[in-house]
C-alpha positions in Angstrom: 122.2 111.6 121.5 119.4 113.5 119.9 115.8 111.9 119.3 113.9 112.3 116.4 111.0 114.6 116.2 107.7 112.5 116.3 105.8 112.8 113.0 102.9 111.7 115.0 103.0 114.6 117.1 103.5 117.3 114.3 100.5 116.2 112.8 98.7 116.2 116.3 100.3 119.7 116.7 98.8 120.6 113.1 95.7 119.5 113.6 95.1 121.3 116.5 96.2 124.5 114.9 99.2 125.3 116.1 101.4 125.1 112.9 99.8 126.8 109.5 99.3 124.3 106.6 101.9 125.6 104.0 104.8 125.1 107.0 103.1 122.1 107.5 103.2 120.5 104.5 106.6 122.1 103.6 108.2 120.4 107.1 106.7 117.0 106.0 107.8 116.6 102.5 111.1 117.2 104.1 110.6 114.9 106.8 113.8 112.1 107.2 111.1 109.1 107.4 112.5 105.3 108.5 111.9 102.4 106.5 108.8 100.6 107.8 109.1 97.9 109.0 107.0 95.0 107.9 106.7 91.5 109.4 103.6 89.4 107.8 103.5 87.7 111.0 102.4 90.7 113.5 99.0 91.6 113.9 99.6 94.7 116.1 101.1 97.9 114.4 105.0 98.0 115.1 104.3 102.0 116.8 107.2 103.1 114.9 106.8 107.0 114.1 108.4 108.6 111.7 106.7 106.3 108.2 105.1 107.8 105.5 102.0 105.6 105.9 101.2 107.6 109.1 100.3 110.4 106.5 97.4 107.9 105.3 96.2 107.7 109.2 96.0 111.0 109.3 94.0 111.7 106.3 91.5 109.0 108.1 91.7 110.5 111.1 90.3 114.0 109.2 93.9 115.4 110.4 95.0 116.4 107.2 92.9 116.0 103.8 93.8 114.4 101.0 95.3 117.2 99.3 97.2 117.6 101.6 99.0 114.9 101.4 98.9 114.4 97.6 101.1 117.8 97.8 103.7 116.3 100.3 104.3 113.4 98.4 104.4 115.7 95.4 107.1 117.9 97.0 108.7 114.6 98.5 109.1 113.2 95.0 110.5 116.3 93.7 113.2 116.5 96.3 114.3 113.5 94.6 
């Protein structure tokens, strides 16, 4: 069985310059994300990897900016 490519990681891998922004951005609004999972009762973040709100974290984080990922959600939506 093959495992998923970590989101998490690209954008790690990005941020330290090791993939150029347009592949970047092209990769992610490609990505195949997993439904988040969200239980009102836990306090802790479930650690899963491959969501779309990781792409908010990382505009926090300074990993990516905004526009950024304003364009992958625009390339994302246009994928259909």
């Amino acid at each position: 069985m093959t495992e998923k490519p970590s989101l998490r990681e690209y954008l790690r891998r990005y941020a330290e310059g090791g993939i150029p922004r347009e592949e970047m951005i092209e990769t992610i609004a490609a990505w195949d994300f997993e439904e988040e999972i969200y239980d009102p009762l836990l306090i802790e973040p479930t650690g899963q990897d491959n969501i779309l709100s990781l792409l908010n974290g990382a505009v926090l984080l300074g990993d990516i900016t905004y526009e950024d990922a304003e364009e992958i959600l625009r390339r994302k939506n246009a994928r259909g």
